[in-house]
PDB file of N, CA, C and O in Angstrom, chain B, residues numbered from 101:
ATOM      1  N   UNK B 101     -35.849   8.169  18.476  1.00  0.00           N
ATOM      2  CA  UNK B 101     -36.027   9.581  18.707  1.00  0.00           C
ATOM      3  C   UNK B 101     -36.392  10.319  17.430  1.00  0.00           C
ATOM      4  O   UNK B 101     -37.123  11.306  17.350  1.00  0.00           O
ATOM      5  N   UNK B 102     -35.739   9.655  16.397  1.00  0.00           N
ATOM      6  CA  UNK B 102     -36.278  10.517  15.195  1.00  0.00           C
ATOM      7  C   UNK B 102     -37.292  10.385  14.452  1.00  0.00           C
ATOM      8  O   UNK B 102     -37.636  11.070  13.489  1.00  0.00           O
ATOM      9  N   UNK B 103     -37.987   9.086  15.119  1.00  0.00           N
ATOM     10  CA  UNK B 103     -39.601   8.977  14.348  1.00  0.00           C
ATOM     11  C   UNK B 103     -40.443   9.976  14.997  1.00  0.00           C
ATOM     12  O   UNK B 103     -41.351  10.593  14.440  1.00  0.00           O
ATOM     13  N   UNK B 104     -40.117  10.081  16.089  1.00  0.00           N
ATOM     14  CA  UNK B 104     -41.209  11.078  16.971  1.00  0.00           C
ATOM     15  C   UNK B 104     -40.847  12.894  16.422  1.00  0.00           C
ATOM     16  O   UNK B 104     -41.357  13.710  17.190  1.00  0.00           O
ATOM     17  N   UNK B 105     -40.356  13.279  15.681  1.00  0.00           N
ATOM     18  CA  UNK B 105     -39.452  14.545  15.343  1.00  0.00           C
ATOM     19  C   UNK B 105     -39.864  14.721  14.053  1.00  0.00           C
ATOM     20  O   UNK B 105     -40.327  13.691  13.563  1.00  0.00           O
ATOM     21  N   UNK B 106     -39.850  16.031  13.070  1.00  0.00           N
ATOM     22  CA  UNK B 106     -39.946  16.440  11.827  1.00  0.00           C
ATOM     23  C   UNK B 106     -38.611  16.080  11.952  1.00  0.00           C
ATOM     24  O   UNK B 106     -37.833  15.907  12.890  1.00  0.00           O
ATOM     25  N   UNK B 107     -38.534  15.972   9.928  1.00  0.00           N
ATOM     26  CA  UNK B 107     -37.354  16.309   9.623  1.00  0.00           C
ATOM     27  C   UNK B 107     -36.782  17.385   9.763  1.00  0.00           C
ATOM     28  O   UNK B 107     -35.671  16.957  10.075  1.00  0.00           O
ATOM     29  N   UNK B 108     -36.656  18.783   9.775  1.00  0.00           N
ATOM     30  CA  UNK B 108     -36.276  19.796   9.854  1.00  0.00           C
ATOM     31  C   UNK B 108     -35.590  19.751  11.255  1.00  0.00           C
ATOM     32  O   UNK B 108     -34.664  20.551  11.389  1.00  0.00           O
ATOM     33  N   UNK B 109     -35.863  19.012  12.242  1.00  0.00           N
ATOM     34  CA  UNK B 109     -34.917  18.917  13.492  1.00  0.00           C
ATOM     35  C   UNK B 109     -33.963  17.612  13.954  1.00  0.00           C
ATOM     36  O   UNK B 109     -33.533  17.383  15.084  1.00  0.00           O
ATOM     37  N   UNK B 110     -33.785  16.908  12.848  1.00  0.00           N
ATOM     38  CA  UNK B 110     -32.938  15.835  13.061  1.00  0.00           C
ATOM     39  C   UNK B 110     -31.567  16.824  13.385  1.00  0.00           C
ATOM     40  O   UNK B 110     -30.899  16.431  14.341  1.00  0.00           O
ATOM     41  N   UNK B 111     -31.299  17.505  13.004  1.00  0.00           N
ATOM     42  CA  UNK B 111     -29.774  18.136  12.791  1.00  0.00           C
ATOM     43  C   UNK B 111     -29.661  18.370  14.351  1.00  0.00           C
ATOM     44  O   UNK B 111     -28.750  17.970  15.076  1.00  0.00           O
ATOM     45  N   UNK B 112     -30.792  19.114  14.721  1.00  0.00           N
ATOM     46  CA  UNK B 112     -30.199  19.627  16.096  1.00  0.00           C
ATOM     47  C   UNK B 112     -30.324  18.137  17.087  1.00  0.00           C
ATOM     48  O   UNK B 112     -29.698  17.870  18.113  1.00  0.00           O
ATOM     49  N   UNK B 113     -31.243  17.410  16.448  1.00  0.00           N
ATOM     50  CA  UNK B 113     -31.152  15.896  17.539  1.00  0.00           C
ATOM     51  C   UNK B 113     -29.662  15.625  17.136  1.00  0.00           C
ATOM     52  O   UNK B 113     -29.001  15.306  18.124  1.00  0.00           O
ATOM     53  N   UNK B 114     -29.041  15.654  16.132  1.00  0.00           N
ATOM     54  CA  UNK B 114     -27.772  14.921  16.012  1.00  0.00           C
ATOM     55  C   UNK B 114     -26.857  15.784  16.726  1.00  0.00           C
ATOM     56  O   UNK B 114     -25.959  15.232  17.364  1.00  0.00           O
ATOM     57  N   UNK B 115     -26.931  17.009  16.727  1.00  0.00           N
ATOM     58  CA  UNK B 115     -25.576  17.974  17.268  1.00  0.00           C
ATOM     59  C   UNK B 115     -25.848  17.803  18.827  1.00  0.00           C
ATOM     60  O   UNK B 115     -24.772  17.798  19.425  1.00  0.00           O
ATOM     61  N   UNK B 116     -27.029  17.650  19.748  1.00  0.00           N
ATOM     62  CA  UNK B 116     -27.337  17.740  21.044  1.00  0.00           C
ATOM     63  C   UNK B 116     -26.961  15.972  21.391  1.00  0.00           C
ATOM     64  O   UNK B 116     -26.840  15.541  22.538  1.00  0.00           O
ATOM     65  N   UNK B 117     -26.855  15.338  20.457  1.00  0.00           N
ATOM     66  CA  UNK B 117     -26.270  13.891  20.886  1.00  0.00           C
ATOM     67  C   UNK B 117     -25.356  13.402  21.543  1.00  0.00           C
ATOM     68  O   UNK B 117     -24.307  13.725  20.985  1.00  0.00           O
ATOM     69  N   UNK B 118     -25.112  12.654  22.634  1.00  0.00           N
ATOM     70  CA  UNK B 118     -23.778  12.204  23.009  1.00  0.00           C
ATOM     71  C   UNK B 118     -22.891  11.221  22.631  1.00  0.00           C
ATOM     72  O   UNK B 118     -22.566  10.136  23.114  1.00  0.00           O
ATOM     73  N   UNK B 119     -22.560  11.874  21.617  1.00  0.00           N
ATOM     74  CA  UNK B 119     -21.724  10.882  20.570  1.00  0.00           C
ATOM     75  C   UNK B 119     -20.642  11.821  20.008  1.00  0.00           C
ATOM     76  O   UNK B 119     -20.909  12.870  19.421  1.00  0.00           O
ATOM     77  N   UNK B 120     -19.389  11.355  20.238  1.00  0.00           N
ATOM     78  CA  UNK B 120     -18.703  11.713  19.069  1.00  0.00           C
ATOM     79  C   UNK B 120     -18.424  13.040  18.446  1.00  0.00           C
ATOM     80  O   UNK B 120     -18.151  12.390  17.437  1.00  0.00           O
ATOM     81  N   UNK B 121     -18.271  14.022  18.155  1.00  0.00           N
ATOM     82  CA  UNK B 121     -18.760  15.223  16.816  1.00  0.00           C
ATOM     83  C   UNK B 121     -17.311  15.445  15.961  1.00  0.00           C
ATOM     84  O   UNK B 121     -17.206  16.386  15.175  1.00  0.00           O
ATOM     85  N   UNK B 122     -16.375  14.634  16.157  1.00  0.00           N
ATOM     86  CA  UNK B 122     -14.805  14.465  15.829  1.00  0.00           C
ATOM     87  C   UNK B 122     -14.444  13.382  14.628  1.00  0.00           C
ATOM     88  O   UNK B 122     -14.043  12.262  14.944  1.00  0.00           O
ATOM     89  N   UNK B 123     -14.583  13.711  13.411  1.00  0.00           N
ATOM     90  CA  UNK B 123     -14.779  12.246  12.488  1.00  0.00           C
ATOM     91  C   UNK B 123     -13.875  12.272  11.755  1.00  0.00           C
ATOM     92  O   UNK B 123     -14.066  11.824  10.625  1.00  0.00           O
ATOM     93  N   UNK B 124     -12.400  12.860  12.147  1.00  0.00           N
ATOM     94  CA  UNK B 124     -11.501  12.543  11.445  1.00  0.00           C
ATOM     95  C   UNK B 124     -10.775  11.097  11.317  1.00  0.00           C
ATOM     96  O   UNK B 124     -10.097  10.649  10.392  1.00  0.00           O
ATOM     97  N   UNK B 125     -11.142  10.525  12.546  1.00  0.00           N
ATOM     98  CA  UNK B 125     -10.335   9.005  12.803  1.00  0.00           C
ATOM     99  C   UNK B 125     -11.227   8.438  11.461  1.00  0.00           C
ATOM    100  O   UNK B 125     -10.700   7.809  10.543  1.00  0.00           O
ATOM    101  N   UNK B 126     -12.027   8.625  11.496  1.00  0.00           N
ATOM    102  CA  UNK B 126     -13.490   7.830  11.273  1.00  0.00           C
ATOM    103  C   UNK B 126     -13.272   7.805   9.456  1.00  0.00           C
ATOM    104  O   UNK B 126     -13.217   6.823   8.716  1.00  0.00           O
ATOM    105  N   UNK B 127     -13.181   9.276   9.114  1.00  0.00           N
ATOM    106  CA  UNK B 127     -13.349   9.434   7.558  1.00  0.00           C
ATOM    107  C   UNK B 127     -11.924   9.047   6.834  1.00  0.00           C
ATOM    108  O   UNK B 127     -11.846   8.639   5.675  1.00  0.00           O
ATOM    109  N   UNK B 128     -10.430   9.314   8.023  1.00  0.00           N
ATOM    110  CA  UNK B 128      -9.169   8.340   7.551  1.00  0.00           C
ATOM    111  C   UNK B 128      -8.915   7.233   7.621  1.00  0.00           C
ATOM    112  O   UNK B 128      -7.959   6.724   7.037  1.00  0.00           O
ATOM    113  N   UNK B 129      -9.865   6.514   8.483  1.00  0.00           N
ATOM    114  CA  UNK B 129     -10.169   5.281   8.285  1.00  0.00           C
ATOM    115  C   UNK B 129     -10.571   4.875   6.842  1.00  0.00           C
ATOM    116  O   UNK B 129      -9.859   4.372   5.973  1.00  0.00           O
ATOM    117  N   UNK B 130     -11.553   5.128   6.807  1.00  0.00           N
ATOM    118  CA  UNK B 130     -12.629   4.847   5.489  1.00  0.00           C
ATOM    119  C   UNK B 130     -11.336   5.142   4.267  1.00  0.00           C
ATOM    120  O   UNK B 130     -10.525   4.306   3.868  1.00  0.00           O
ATOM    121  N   UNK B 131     -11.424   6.251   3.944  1.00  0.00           N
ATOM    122  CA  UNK B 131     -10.027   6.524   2.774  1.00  0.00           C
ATOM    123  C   UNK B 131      -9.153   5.495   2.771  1.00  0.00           C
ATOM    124  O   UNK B 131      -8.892   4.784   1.800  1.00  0.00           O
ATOM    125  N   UNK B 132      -8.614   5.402   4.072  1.00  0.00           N
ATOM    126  CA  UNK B 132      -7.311   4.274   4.041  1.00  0.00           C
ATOM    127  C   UNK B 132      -7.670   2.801   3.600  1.00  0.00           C
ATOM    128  O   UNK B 132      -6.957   2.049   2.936  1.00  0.00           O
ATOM    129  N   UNK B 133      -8.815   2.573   4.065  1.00  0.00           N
ATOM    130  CA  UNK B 133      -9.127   1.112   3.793  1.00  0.00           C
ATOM    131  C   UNK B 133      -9.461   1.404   2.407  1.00  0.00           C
ATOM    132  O   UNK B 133      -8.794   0.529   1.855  1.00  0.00           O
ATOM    133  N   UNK B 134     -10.054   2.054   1.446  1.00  0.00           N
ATOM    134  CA  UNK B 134     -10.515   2.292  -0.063  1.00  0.00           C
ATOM    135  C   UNK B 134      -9.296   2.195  -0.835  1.00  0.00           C
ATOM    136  O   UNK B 134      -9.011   1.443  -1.767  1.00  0.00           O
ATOM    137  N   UNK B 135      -8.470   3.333  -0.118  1.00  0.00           N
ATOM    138  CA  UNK B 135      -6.936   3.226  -0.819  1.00  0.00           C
ATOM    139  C   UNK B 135      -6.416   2.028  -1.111  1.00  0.00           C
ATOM    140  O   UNK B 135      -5.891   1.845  -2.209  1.00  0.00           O
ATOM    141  N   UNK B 136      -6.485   1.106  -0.230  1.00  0.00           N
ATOM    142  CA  UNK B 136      -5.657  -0.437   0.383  1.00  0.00           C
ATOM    143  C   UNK B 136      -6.401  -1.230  -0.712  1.00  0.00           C
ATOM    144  O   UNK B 136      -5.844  -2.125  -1.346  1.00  0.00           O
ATOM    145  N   UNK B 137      -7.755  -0.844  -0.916  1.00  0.00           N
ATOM    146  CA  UNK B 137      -8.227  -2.232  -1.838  1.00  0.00           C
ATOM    147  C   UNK B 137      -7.920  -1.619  -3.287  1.00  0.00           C
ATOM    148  O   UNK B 137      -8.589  -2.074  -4.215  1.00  0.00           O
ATOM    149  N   UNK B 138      -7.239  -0.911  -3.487  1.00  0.00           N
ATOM    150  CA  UNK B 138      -7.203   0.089  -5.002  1.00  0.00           C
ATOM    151  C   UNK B 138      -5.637  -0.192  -5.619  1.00  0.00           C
ATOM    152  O   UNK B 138      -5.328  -0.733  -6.681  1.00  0.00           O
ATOM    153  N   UNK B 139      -4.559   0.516  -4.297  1.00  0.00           N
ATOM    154  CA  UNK B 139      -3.329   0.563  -5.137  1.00  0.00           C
ATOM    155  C   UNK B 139      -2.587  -0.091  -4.138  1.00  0.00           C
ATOM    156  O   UNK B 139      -3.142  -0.276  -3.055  1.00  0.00           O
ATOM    157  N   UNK B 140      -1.071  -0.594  -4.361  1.00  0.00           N
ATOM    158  CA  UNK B 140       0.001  -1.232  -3.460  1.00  0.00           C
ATOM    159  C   UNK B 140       0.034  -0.558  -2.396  1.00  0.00           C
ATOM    160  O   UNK B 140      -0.188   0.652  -2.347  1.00  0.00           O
ATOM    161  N   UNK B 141       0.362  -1.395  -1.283  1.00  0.00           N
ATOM    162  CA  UNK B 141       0.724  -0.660   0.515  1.00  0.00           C
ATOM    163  C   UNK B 141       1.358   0.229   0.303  1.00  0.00           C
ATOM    164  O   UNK B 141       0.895   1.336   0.576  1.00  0.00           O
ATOM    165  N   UNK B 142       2.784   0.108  -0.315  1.00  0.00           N
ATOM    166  CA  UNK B 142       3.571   1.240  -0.360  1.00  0.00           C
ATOM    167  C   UNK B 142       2.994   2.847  -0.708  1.00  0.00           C
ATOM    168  O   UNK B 142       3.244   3.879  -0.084  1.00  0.00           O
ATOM    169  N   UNK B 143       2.404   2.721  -1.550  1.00  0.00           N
ATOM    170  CA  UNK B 143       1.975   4.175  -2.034  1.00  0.00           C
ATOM    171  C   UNK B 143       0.547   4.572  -1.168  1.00  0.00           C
ATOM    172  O   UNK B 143       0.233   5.708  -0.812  1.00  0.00           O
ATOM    173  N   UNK B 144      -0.188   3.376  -0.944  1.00  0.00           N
ATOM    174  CA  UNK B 144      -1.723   4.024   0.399  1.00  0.00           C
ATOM    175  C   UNK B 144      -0.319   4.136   1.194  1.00  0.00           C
ATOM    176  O   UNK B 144       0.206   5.230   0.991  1.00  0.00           O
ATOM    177  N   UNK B 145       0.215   3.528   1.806  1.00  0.00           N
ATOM    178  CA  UNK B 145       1.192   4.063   3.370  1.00  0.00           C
ATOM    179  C   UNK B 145       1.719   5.494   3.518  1.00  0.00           C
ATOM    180  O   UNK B 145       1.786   6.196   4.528  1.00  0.00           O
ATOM    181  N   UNK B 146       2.173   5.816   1.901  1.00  0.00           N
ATOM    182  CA  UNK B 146       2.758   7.228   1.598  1.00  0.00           C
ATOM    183  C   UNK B 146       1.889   8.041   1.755  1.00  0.00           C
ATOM    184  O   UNK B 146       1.878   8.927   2.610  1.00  0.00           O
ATOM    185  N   UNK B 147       0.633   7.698   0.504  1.00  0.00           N
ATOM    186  CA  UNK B 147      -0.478   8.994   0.805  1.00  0.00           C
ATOM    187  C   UNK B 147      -1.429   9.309   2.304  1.00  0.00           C
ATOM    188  O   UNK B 147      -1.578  10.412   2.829  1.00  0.00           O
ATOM    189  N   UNK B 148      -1.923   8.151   2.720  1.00  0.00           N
ATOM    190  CA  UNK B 148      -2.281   8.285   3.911  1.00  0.00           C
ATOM    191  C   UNK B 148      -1.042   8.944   5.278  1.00  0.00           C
ATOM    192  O   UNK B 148      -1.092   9.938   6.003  1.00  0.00           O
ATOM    193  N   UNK B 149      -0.257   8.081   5.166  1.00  0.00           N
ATOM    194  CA  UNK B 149       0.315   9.295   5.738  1.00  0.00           C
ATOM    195  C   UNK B 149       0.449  10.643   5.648  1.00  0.00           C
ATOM    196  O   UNK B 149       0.137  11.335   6.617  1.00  0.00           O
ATOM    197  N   UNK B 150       0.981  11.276   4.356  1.00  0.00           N
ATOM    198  CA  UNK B 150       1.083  12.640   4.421  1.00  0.00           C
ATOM    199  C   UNK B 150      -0.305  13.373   4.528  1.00  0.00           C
ATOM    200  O   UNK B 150      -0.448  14.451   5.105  1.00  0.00           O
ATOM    201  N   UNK B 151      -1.252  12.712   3.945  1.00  0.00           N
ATOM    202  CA  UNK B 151      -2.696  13.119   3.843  1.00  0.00           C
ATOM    203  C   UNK B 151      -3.018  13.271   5.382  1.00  0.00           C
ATOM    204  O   UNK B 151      -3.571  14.327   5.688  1.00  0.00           O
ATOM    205  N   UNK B 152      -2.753  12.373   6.393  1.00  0.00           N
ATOM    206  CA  UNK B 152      -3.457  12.760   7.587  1.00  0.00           C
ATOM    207  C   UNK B 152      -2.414  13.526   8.839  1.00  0.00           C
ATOM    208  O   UNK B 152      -2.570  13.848  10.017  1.00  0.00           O
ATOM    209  N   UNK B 153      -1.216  13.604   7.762  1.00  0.00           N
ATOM    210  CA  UNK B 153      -0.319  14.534   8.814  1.00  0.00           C
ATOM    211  C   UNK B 153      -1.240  16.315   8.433  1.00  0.00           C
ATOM    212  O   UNK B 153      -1.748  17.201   9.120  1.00  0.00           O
ATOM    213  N   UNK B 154      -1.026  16.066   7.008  1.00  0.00           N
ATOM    214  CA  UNK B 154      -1.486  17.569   6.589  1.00  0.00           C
ATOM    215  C   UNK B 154      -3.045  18.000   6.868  1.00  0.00           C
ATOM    216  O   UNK B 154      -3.355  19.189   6.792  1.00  0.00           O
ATOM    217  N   UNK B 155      -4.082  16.928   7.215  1.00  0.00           N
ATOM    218  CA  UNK B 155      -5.230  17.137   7.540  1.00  0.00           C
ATOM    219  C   UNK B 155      -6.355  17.065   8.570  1.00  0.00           C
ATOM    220  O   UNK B 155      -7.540  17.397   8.553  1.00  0.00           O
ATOM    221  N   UNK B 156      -5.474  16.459   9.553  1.00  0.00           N
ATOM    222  CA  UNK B 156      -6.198  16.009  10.544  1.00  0.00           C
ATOM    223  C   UNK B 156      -5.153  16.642  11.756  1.00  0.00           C
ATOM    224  O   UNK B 156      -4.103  17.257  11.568  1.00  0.00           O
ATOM    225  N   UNK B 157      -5.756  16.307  12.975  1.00  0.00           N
ATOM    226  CA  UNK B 157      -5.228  16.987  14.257  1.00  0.00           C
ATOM    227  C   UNK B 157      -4.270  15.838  14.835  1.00  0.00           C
ATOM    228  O   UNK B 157      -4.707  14.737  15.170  1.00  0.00           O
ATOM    229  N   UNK B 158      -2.751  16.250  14.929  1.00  0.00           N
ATOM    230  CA  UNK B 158      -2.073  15.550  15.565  1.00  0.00           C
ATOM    231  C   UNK B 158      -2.215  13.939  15.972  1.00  0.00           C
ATOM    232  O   UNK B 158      -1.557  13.033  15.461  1.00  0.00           O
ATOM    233  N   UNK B 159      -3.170  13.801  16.952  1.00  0.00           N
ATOM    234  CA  UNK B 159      -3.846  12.766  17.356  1.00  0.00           C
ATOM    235  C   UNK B 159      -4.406  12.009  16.856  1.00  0.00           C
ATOM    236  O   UNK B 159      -3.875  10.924  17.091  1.00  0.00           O
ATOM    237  N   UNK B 160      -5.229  11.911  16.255  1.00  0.00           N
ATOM    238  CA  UNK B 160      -5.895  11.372  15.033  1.00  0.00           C
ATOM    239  C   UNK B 160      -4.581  10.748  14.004  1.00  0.00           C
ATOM    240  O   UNK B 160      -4.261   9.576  13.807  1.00  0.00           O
ATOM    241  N   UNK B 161      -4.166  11.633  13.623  1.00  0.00           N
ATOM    242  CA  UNK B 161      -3.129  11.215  12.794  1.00  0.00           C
ATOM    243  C   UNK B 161      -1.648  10.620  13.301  1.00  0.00           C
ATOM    244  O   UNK B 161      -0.791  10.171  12.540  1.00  0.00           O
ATOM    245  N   UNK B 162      -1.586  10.675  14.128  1.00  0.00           N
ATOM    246  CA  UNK B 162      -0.819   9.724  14.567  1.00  0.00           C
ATOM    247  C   UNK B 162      -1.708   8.398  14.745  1.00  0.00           C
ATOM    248  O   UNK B 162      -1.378   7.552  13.914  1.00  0.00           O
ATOM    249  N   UNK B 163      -2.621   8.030  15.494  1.00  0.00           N
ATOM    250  CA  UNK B 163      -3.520   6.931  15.536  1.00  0.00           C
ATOM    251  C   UNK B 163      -3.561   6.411  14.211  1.00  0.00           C
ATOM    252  O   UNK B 163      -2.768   5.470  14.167  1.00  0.00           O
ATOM    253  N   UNK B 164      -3.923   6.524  13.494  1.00  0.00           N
ATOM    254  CA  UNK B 164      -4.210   6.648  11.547  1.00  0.00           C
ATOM    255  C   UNK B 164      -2.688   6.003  11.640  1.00  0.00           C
ATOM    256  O   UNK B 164      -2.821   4.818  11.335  1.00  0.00           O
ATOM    257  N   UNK B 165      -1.756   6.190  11.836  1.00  0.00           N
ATOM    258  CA  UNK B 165      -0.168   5.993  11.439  1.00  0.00           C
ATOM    259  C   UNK B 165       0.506   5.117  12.123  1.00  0.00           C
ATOM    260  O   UNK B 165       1.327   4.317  11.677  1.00  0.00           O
ATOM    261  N   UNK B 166       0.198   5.246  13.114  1.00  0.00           N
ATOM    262  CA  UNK B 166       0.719   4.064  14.126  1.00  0.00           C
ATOM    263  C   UNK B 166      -0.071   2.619  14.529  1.00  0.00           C
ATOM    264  O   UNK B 166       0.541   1.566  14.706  1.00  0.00           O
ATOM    265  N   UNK B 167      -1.190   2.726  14.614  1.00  0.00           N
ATOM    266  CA  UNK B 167      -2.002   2.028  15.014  1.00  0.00           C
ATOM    267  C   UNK B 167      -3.276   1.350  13.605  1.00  0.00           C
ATOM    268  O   UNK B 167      -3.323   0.172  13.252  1.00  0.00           O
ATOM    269  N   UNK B 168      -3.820   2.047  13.260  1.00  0.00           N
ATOM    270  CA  UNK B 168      -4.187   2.046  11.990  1.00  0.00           C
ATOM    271  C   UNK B 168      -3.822   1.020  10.794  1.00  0.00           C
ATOM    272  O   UNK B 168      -4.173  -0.135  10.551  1.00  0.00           O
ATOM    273  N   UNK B 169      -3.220   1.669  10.345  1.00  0.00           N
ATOM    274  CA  UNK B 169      -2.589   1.297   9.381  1.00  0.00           C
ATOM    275  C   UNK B 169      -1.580   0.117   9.524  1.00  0.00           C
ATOM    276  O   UNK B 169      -1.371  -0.459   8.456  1.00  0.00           O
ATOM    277  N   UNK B 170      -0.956  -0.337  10.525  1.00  0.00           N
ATOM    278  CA  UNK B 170      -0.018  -1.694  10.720  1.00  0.00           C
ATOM    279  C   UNK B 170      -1.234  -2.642  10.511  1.00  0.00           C
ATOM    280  O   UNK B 170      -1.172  -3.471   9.603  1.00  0.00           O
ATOM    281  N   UNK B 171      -2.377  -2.560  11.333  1.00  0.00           N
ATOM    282  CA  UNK B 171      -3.734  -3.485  11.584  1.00  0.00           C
ATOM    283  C   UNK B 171      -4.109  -3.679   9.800  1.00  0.00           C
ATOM    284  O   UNK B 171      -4.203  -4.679   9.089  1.00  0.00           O
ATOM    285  N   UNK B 172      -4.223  -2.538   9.592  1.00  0.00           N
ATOM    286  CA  UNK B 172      -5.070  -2.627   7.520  1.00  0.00           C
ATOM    287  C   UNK B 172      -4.189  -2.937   6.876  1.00  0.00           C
ATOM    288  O   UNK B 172      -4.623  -3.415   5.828  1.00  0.00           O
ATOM    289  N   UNK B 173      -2.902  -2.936   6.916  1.00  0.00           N
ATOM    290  CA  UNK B 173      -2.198  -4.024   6.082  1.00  0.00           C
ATOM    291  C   UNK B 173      -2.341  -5.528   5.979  1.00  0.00           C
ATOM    292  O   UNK B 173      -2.453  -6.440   5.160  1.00  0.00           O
ATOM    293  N   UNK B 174      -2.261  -5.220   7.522  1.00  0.00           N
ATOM    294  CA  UNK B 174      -2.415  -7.036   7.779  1.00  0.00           C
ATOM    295  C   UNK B 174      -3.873  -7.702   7.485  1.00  0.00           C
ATOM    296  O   UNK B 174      -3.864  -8.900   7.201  1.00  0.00           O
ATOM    297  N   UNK B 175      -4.859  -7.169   7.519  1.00  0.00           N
ATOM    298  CA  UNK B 175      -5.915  -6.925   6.839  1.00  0.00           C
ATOM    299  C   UNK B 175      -6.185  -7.221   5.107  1.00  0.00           C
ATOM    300  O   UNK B 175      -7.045  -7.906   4.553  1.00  0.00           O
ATOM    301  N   UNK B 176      -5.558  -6.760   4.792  1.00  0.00           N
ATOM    302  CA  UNK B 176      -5.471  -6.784   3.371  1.00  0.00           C
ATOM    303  C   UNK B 176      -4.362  -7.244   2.565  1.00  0.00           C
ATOM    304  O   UNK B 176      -4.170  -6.935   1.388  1.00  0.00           O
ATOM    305  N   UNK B 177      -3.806  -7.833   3.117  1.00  0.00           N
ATOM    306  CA  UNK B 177      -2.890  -8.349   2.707  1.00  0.00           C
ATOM    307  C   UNK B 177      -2.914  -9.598   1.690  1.00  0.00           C
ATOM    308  O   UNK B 177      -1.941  -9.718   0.945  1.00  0.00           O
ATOM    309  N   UNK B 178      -3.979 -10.553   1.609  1.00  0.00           N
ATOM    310  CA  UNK B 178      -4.480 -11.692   1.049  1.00  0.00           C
ATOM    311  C   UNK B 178      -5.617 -11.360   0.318  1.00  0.00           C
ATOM    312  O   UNK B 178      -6.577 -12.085   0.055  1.00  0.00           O
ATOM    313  N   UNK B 179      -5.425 -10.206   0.016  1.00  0.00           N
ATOM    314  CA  UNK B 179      -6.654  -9.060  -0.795  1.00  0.00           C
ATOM    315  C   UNK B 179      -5.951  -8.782  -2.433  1.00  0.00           C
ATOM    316  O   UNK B 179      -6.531  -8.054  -3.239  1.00  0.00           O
TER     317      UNK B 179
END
């Protein structure tokens, strides 16, 4: 779709898309896994947590906390 389009209208092809427009799971994902390859579980577990209680919507951040994060430990663990 976007070869056929100027650039100047990708934005509205992306906002009229049926996808998604919610990227908090998405961008605490990403952080959390960066965190994990950087410093000890203990302290990504701390910051990611408080980071996505204080920044993200309920939902998300619980997902991020519960679900999330048990999986990226185990993940990285032999890292």
């Amino acid at each position: 779709m976007f070869s056929e389009k100027a650039v100047p209208e990708w934005a509205q092809i992306l906002d009229d898309a049926d996808l998604p427009h919610e990227y908090f799971i998405t961008f605490a994902a990403m952080i959390a896994t960066g965190f994990s390859l950087v410093f000890p579980w203990t302290i990504v577990y701390f910051m990611i947590k408080h980071l996505t209680l204080a920044l993200c919507p309920k939902e998300a951040a619980m997902f991020i906390i519960d679900h999330y994060l048990p999986e990226l430990k185990e993940a990285v663990a032999s890292i």
